[in-house]
N, C-alpha and C positions, 0 to 999 in steps of 0.2 A: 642422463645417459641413455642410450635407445637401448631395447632391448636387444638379447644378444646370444648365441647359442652357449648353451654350459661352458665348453673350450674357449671360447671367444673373451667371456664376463673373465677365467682364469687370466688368459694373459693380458686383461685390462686392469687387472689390480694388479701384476708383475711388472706393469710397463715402468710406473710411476710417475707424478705428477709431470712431468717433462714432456710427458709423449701420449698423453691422457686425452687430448683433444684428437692428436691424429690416431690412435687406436679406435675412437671412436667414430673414428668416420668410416671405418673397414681398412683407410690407408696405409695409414701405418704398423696395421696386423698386415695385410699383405704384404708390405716388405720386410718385417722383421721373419713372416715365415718365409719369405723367398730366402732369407739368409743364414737361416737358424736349421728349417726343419731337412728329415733326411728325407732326398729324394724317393720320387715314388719307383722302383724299376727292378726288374726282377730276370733272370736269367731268360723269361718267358719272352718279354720283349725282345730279345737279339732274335729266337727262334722263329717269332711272328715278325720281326721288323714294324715294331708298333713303339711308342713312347711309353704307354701306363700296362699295366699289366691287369685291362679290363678288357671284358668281350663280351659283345651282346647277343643277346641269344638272335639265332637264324630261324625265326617265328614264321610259318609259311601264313601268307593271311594280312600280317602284321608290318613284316621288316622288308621294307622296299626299299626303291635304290635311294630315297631322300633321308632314308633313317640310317642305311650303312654308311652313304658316304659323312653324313653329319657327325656319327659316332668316327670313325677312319680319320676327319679332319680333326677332330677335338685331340686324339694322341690315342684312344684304341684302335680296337680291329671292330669294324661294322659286317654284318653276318647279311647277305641278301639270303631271306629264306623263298626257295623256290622248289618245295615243296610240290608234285600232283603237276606242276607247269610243263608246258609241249617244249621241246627243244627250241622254236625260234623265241619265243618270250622270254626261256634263258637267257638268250643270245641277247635279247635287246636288252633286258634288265643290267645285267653286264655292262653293258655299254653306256647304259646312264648311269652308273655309277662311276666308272672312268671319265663321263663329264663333267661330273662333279668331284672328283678328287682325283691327285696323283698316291696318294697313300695306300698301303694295303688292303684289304679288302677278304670277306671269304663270301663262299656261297654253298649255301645248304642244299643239300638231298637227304630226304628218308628212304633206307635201303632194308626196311623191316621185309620181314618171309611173304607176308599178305603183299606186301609193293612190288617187290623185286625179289620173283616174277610176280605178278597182280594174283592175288586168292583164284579159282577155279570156279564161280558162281555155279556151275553145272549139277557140283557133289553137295550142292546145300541143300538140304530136304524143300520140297516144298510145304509140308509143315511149319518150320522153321519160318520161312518167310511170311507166311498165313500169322503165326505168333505175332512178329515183329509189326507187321502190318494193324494187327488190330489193335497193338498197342498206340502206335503213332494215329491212329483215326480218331481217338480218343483226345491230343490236340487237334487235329484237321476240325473236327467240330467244331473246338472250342473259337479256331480263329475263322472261321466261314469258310474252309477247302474243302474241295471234296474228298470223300474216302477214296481209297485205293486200298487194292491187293495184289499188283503190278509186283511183279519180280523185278529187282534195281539191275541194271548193267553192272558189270563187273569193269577196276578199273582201266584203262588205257595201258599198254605196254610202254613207256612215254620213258624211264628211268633209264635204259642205255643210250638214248637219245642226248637226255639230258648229262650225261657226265661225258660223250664223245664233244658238246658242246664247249663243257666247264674246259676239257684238253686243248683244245682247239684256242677257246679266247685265251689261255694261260694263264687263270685266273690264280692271284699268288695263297691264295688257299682256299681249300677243299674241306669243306665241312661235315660230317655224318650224324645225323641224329638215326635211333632208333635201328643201328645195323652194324653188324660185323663189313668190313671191306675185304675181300679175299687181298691176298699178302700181293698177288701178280699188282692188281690195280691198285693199291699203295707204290708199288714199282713204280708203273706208269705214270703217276702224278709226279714221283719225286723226277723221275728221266726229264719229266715238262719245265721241274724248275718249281713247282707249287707244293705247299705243306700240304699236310691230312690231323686233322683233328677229329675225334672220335669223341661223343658222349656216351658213356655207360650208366649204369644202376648198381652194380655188384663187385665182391671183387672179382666174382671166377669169372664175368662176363669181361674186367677188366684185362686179366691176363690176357685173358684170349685174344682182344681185342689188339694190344701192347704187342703179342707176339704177330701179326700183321704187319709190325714196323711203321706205325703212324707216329706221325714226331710228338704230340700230344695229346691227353685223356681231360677231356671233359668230364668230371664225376660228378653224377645227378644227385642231388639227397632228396630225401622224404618229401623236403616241404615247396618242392618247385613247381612250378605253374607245366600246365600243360602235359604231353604225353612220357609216361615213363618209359626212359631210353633204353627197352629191350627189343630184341629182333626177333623173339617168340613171344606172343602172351603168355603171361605169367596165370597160374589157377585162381588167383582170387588178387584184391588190393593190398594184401598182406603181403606178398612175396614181393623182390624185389624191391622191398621199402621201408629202410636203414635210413639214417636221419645223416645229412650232413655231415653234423659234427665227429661221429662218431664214421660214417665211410670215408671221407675225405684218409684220414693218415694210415687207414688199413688198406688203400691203395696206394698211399704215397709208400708205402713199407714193401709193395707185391709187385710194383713193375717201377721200371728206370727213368721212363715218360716224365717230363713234365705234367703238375694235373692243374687242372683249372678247376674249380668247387664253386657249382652251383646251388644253389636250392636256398630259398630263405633271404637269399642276399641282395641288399635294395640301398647299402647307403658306404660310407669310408669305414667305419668301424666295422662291418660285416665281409667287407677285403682284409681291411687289416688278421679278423680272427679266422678268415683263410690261410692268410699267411702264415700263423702261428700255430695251423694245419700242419702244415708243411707245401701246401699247396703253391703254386706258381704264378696263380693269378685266380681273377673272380668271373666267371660268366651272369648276367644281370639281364633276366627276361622280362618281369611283369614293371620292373619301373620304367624300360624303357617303351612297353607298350602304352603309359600313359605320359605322351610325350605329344609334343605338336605334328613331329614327323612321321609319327605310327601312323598305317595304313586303317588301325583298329576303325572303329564305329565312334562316332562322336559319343554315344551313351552308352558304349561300353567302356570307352575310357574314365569318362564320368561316372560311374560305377566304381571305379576301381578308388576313387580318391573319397578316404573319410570312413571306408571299410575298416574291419580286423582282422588279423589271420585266422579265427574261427569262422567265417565265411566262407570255408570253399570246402569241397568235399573230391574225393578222386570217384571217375563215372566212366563207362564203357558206355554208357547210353548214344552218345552224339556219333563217337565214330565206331565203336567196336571195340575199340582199346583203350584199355585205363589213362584217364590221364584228369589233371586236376582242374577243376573251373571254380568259378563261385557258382554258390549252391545255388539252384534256382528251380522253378517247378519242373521244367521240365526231365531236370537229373533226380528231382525226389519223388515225382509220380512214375516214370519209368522203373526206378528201383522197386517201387513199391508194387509195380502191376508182376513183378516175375516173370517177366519177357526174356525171350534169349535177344540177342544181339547177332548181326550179320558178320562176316570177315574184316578186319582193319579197314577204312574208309570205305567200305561199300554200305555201312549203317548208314553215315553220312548221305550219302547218296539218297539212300530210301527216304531218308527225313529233309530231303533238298526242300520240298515245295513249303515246309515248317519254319525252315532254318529262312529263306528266303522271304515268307510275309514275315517271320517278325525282326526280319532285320528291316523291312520295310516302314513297319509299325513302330521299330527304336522299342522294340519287346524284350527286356533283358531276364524275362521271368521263361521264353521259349526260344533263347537264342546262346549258344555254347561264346561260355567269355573265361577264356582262358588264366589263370590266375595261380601265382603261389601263393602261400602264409607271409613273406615279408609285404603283402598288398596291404598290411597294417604299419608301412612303414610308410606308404603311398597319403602325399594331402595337397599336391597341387601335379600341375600339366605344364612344366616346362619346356624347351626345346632341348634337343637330346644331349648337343652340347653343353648344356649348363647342366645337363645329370651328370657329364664325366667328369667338369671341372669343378660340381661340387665334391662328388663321391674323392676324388684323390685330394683335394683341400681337405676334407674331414680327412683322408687316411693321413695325412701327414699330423695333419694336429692331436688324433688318436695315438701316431707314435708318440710324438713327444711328451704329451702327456702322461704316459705310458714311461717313458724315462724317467719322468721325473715324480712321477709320485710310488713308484714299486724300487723297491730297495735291493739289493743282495747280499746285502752287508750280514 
């Protein structure tokens, strides 16, 4: 008999001799779960007009239009993250993705306080920038650059650009990482005919965000890859950073939203124990960044497979604002020199010519690679659709398994 996932080996010894040769070819488990198990579908689907109730994270960097439309076609919603991009690249991005799929679709913007409007580079001491500088020449060394003590540019005003865009193509949903929407421009999108979805961190930033009127709440937990979804820095990596399990139903309890629950989550069983949240659906970032479609680095993906979730560490180092990567030298000698940090992506900026040789070099030791705790769930690079249609084949099999071995008797 070939080997077989846990769920799979159960229902090969329930099939019985009869049906023993086609269970094991995967056949005849594929049709006895097409007829047996409960569909995968959630109140969140009607709201997104999606099939499964998965959503991939809108990863600026990462999720282009070959990764949203591929996730949109499989039966989720694919997230174009367009993040820091000029209004016409919106535009085109948009457009490749309507090439590639007639299915729903969202597109991301960060509307954090440093973005929208961009930080003030004016009011930064130039002390401050003399610190940060000396800390990053300390890599420039290392990799043959020169030093610098250049003050960075401050970023582009590019963000009302980009969502008079998002109005304009009528894109059927609106995404927010990392920001409150004032309640008018939640109007304006629903008048367009397009959702708004909101990621949070808390519940009081959930309220808030709920009383805005966006049709659903993304809720971050602890253990997710990338920038934590607040629109002010938080004082330390302590704050704002409640685990999943535990934020997820203390927002399902504080606003009316549907919530989608992220953080940690990379396979069926990690939807399913959303749902058992109370949550509406799963948001899924670091599996879908190692996928064939990810925009990622060929060796950052490959980093990501064969890891464990003690591998990453949360760092303000790369951009200015906490967010989770795999630990690497550049996040643990930065912590260690005591440097301050510039405004939200204007760090970035400063450490452009760092971040650029070693993404040249395939350097994963001085290059930010974005990453949750479920990267231990991560062991191959498939294409994006075979993530969705394994992740809801395990969630079905999880329920049923789930029925039939828990009692209530």
């Amino acid at each position: 008999m070939p080997h077989l996932p846990f769920w799979r080996r159960r229902e090969f010894l329930k099939t019985g001799a009869t049906a023993t040769a086609a269970v094991a070819t995967g056949a005849g488990l594929r049709a006895m779960a097409a007829e047996t198990a409960p569909r995968l579908r959630t109140s969140l689907c009607d709201v997104l007009g999606v099939e499964y109730p998965i959503v991939q994270s809108g990863m600026g960097g990462v999720a282009g239009a070959a990764l949203a439309a591929a996730v949109s076609r499989a039966g989720g919603l694919g997230i174009l993250g367009c993040a820091h991009l000029p209004p016409d690249e919106v535009r085109k991005r948009i457009r490749e993705v309507r090439a590639l799929t007639d299915r729903p679709f969202g597109v991301n913007l960060l509307l954090h306080t440093d973005v929208w409007p961009p930080a003030d580079m004016s009011r930064v001491p130039d002390t401050v920038v003399r610190a940060v500088q000396t800390a990053l020449n300390r890599f420039r060394e290392r990799l043959g650059l020169p030093p610098s003590f250049a003050r960075p540019e401050g970023l582009p005003d590019i963000v009302p650009g980009a969502i008079e865009v998002i109005l304009e193509e009528k894109a059927p949903v609106f995404s927010i990482g990392l920001g409150k929407p004032p309640a008018d421009l939640v109007g304006r999108f629903h008048r367009n005919g397009t959702k708004v979805i909101a990621m949070v961190a808390t519940v009081a930033d959930a309220r808030a965000v709920a009383d805005t009127g966006v049709d659903a709440l993304v809720v971050q937990g602890h253990e997710a890859g990338g920038h934590r979804s607040t629109w002010v820095k938080r004082p330390s990596p302590q704050h704002a950073d409640v685990g999943t399990l535990a934020l997820v139903p203390q927002v399902v309890q504080a606003v009316k939203q549907p919530v989608i629950a992220a953080g940690g989550i990379a396979s069926g069983a990690g939807v399913v124990a959303a749902l058992a949240l109370g949550a509406k659906g799963a948001l899924l970032g670091t599996r879908f960044v190692a996928t064939r479609e990810s925009m990622a680095a060929d060796f950052y993906k490959q980093a990501l497979v064969g890891r464990d979730g003690d591998t990453t560490v949360i760092t303000d180092a790369f951009t200015g604002l906490y967010a989770r990567v795999l630990r690497n030298n550049f996040a643990t000698e930065y912590a260690a020199s005591g440097a301050p940090v510039l405004p939200g992506y204007v760090q970035n900026r400063a450490a452009g010519d760092i971040l650029k040789a070693a993404l040249a070099r395939k350097d994963g030791e001085h290059y930010a690679m974005w990453a949750g705790q479920s990267v231990g769930l991560i062991h191959d690079l498939p294409a994006a659709a075979e993530v969705v249609h394994a992740v809801v084949e395990e969630a079905r099999a999880v329920l049923k398994s789930l029925a039939g071995d828990v009692s209530l008797a």
